[in-house]
C-alpha positions in Angstrom: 17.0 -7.7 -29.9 18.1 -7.4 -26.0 14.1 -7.6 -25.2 13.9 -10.7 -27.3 16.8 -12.1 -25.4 15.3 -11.1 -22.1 12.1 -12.7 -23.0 14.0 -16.2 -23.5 15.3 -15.6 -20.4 12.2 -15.0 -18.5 9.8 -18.3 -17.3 7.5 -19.0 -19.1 4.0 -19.3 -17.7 0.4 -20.1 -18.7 -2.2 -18.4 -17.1 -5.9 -20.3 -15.7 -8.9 -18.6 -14.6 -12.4 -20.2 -13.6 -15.3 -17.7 -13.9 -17.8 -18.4 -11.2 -19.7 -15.7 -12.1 -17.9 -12.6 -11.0 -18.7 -9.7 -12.3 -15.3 -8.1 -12.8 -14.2 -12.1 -14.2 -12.7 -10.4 -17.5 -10.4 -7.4 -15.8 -9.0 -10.0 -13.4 -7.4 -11.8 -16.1 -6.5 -9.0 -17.9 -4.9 -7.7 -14.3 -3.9 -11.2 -14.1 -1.4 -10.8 -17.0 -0.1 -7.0 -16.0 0.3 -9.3 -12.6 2.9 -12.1 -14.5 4.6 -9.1 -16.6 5.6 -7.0 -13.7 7.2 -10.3 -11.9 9.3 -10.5 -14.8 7.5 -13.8 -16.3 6.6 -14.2 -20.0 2.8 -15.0 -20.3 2.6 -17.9 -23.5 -1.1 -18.2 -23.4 -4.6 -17.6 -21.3 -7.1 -20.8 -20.4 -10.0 -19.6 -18.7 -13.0 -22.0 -17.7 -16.7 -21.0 -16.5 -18.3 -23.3 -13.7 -21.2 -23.3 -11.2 -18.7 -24.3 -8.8 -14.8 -25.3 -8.6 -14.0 -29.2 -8.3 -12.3 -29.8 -4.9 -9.7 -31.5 -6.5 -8.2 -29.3 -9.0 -10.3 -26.5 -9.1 -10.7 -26.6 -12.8 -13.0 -29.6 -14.5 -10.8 -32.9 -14.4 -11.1 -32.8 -18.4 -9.6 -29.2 -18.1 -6.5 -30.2 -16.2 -5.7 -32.7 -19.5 -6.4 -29.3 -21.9 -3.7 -27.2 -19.7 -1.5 -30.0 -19.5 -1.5 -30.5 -23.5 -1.2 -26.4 -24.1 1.3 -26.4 -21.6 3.5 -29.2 -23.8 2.3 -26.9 -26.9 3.5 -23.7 -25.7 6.7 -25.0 -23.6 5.5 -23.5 -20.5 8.0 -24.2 -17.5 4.7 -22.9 -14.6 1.1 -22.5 -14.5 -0.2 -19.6 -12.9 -4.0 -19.9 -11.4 -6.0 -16.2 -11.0 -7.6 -18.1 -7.6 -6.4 -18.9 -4.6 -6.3 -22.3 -4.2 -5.9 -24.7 -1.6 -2.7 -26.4 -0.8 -3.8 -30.0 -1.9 -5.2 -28.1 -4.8 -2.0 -27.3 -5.9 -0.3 -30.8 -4.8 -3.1 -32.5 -7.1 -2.5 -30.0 -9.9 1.3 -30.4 -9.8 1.4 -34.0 -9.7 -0.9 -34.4 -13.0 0.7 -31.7 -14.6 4.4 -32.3 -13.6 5.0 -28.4 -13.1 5.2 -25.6 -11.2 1.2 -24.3 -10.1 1.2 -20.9 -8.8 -1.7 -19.4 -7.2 -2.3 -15.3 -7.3 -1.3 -14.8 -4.0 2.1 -16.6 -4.6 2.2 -14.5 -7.6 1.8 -11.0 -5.4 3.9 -12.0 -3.3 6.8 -13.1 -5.9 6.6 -9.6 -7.0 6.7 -8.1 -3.3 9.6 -10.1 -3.2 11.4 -8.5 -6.6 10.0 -4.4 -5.5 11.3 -4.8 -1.9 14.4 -2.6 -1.5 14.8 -1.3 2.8 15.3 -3.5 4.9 11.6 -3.2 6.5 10.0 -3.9 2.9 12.2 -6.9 2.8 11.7 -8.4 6.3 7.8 -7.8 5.9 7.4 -9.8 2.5 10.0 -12.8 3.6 7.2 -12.7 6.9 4.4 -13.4 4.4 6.1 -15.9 2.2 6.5 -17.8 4.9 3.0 -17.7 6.5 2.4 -18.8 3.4 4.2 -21.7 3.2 3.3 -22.8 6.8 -0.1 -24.8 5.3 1.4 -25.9 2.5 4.2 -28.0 3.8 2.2 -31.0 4.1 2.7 -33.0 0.8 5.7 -31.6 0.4 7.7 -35.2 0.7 5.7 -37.8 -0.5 8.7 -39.7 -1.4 9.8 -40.4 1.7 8.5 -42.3 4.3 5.6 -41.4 6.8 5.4 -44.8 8.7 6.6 -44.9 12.0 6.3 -46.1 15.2 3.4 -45.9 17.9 5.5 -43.6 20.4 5.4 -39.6 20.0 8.9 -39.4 19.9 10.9 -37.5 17.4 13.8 -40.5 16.9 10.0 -42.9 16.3 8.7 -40.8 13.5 9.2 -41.8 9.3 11.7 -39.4 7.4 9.2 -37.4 5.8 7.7 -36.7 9.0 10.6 -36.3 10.6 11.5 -33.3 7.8 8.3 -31.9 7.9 8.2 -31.0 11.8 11.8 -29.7 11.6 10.8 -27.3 8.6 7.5 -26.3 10.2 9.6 -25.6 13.7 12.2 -23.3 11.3 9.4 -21.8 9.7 8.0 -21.0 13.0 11.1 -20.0 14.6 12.1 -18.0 11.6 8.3 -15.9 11.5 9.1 -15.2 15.1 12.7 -13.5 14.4 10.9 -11.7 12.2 7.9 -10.2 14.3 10.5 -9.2 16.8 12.8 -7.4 14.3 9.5 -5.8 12.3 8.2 -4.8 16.1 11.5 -2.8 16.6 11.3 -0.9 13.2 7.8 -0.3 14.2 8.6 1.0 17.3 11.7 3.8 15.1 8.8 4.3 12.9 6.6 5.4 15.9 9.1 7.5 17.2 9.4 9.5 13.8 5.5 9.6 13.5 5.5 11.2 17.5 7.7 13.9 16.2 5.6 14.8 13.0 2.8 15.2 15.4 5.1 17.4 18.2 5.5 19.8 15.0 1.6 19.9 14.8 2.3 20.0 10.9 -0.8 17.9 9.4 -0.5 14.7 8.1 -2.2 13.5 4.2 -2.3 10.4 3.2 -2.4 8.9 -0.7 -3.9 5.7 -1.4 -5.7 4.1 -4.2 -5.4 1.5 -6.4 -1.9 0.3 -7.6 -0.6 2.0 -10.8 -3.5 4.9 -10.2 -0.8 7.4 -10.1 0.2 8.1 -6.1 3.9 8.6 -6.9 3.4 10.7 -9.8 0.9 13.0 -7.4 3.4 13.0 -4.5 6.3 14.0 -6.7 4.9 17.2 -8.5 3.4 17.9 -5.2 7.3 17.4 -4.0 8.3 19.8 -7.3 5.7 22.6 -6.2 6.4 22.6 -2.3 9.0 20.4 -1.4 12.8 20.4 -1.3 13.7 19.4 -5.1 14.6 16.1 -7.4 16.5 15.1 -4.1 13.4 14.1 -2.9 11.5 12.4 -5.3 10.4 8.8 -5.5 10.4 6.0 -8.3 7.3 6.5 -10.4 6.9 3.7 -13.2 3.8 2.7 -15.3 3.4 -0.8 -13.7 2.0 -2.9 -10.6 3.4 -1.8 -7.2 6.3 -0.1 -8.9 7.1 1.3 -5.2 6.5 -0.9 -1.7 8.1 1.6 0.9 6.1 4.2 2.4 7.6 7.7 1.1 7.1 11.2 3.7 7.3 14.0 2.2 7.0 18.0 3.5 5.3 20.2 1.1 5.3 23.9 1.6 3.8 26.1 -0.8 5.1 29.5 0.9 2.6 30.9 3.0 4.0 28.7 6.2 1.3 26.4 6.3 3.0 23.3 5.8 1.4 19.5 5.6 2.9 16.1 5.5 2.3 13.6 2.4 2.4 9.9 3.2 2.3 7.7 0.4 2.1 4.3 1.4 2.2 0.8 -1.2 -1.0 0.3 -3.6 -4.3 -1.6 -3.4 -5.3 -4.6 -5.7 -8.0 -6.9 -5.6 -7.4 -10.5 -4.2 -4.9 -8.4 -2.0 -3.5 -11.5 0.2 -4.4 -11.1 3.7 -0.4 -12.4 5.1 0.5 -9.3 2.6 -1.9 -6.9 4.8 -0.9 -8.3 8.0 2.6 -7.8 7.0 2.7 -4.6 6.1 0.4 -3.3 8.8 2.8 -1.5 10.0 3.5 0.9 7.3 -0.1 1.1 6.2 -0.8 2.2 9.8 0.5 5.3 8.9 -2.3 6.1 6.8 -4.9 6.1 10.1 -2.7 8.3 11.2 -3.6 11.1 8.6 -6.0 13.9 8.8 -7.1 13.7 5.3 -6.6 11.0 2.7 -6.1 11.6 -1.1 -7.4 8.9 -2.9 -5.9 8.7 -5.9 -7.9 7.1 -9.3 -6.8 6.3 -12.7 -9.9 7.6 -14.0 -8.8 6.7 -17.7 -9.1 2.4 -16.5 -12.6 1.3 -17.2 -12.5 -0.5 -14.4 -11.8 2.5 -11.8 -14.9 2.3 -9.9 -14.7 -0.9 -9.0 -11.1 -0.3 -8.0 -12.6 2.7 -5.9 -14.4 -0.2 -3.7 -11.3 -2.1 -3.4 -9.6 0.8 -1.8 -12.6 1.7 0.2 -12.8 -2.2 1.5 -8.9 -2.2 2.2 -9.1 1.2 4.3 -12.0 -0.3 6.2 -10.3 -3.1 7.3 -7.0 -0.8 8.0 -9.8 1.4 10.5 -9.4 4.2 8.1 -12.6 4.4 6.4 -14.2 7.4 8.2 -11.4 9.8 7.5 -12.1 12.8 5.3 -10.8 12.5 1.8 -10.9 14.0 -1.0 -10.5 12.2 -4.5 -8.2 12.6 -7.0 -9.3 11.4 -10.6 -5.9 11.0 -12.1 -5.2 10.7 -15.8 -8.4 12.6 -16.8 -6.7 13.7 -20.0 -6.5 9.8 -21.6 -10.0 10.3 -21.5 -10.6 12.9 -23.5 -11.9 15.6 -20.8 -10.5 19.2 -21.3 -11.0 22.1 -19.5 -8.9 20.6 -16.9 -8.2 20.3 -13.8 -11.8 20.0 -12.6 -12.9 20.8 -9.4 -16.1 19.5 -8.2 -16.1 20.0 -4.1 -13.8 17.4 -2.7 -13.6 16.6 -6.5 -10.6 16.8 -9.1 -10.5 15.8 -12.3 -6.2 16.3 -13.4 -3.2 15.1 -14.8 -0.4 14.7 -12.5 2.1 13.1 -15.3 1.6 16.6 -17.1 1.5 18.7 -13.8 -2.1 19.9 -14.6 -4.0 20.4 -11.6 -1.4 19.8 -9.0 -1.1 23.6 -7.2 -4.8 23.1 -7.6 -4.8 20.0 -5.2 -1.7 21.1 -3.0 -4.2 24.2 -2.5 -7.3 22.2 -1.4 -5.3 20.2 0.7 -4.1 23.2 2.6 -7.3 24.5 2.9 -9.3 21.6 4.2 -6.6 20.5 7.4 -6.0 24.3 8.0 -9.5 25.2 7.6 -10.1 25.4 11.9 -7.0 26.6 12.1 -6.8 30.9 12.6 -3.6 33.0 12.7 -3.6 35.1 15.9 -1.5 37.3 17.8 -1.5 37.0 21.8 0.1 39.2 25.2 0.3 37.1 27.5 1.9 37.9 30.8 4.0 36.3 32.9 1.6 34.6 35.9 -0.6 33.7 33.0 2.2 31.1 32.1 -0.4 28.3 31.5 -2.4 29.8 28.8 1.3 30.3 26.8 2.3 26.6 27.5 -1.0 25.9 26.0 -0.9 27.8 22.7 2.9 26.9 22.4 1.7 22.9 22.9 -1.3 22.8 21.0 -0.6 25.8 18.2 2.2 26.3 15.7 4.5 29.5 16.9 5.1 31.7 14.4 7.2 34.2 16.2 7.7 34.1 20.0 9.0 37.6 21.6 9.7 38.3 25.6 9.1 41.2 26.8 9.3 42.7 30.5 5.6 42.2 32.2 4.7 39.2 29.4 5.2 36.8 26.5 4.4 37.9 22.9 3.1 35.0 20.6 2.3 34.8 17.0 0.5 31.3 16.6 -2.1 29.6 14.3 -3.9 27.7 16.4 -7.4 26.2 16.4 -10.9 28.7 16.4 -11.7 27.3 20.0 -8.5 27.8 21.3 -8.4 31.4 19.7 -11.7 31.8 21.4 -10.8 30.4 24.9 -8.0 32.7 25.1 -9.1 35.8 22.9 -8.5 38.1 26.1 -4.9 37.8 25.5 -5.3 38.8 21.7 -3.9 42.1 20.5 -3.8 44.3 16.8 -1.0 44.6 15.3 -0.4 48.0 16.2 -0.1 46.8 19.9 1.9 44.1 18.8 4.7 46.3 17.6 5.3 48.3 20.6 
């Protein structure tokens, strides 16, 4: 009865797509619809339309805008939510013949940006896009006021709509500014944490993938196998960018070989490029890393093609030449037993169930500590250099002074073992 009620609360929307010929035409609806649910809308129908190429005007037919208006009447819909971007006279046109609301996909995203944010960062960074956003679109938006006005450039010269329009677009303007300035200074905390994660030489991972593929769910049973407990664990929720904020977590599985995870927000097709440009900041962090996981709901029928949506979206971030391994999440909605899987930089799992995470956690420790050797070095006293060296470039395990030297247990890189393997002693030397 209470979801009843909260469904008559919710707007409710019609949904519009035109098929070009895309290939993936029929999951972007279907995404389309996840996309309205998880901005808290209630979807009443779907009208979809094929074409050879989108009219300028509305960019569905002309006949088609009269069939949405009539199943919009039908159906009580209070907004009309279009799967393409469209153009801001697009959506004056549309709105004026069909006397509501016309939401494009991007407007949609970024509604929902707007409804996940919760710091402050996530907040400032989606209000940024919004109004980018809005910048184009302004023009149109009073028609019913006068444009006429006189010859002279003046401000005092120009109509009222005019008049309006300029102050807005200066607010806007203004506003976006504010904004860059306060995201630069969060930037600049956040640069200052990432500068001491690398002083700590501790490795960094990275998890990205699609939205909804399962990142949280990976990063919190990695958390619950090396981490510090439930303290630490993150919102994980079957639905589209359940999570915005970019999560750091420590994992250590015992053996004092410790690695950062990032988990940073989700990847979707159509991902608006004010949302990218926005959030650059925190996806930074994931050029940062060493190694990325990418994460893959490997149950969705459409996961490859959401494989070349994340590989697209880490090119553009400059990340697409760091190593990776791949996690093909949910591998048990499939059918597949026998698991986890483990095919090189492979893994076929089941994080919601915890199968195949030590596995992971495990591979991930070997591959950024894999040129990394455990050694034991005597170093005296007007060899100072070579200690600064280790101790800068190495992780101390135990440091020890002694009278003519310097006593360092460090894992440190094979060349720099090598470059200073004079130094190196056994472990019976070590003791005396």
């Amino acid at each position: 009865m209470a979801r009843e009620q909260e469904k008559d609360l919710q707007e409710r929307v019609l949904l519009v797509g035109v098929d070009i010929g895309e290939e993936d035409f029929e999951r972007s609806m279907e995404e389309l619809v996840s996309l309205a649910r998880a901005s808290e809308r209630c979807v009443v129908g779907v009208i979809t339309q094929r074409l050879g190429s989108v009219n300028k005007t509305f960019y569905v037919g002309a006949g088609k805008v009269e069939e949405i208006a009539e199943y919009a009447r039908e159906q009580e819909a209070q907004a009309i939510i279009f799967d393409n971007a469209l153009s801001p006279s697009q959506v004056r046109n549309l709105s004026r013949r069909l006397a509501l609301t016309v939401l494009d996909r991007t407007n949609l995203i970024l509604d929902i940006f707007a409804i996940r944010a919760r710091t402050r960062e996530a907040k400032l960074q989606v209000e940024a896009a919004r109004l980018q956003y809005l910048l184009p679109r302004l023009a149109g938006g009073y028609d019913s006021l006068s444009r006429q006005g006189g010859a002279s450039g003046s401000m005092s010269n120009r109509g009222a709509g005019e008049k309006k329009l300029e102050l807005d677009r200066r607010r806007i303007e203004h506003r976006i500014a504010e904004l860059k300035k306060e995201l630069e200074e969060l930037a600049g905390s956040r640069r200052t944490q990432r500068k001491r994660r690398n002083e700590s030489r501790i490795p960094q991972v990275a998890l990205v993938g699609y939205t909804n593929a399962g990142k949280s769910t990976v990063l919190n049973r990695l958390v619950e196998h090396g981490g510090d407990g439930a303290g630490k664990l993150v919102l994980e929720k079957d639905m589209l960018f359940a999570t915005l904020e970019t999560s750091v977590r420590s994992i250590e599985l015992g053996d004092n070989r410790p690695f950062f995870v990032v988990d940073t927000v989700g990847f979707i097709r159509k991902l608006p490029h004010g949302l990218i440009k926005a959030f650059r900041s925190t996806l930074e962090e994931v050029t940062y890393a060493e190694l990325l996981v990418q994460v893959v709901d490997f149950s969705d029928p459409a996961h490859r093609l959401q494989m070349e949506v994340t590989e697209e979206t880490l090119r553009e971030l400059g990340a697409g030449d760091i190593p990776r391994i791949t996690v093909y999440n949910k591998a048990d909605k499939c059918g597949m037993s026998g698991l986890p899987r483990i095919r090189g930089r492979q893994i076929y799992m089941a994080a919601a169930d915890d199968v195949g995470v030590r596995e992971l956690a495990e591979m991930i420790q070997g591959i950024v500590y894999q040129n990394l050797v455990d050694g034991t070095f005597f170093i005296p006293y007007d060899k100072g250099g070579a200690a600064s060296y280790l101790m800068e470039n190495g992780t101390v395990r135990r440091q020890e002074y002694r009278a003519d030297g310097v006593l360092l247990e460090v894992s440190c890189h094979r060349q720099d073992a090598a470059r200073y393997a004079r130094f190196q002693v056994s472990c019976e030397e070590k003791t005396r």
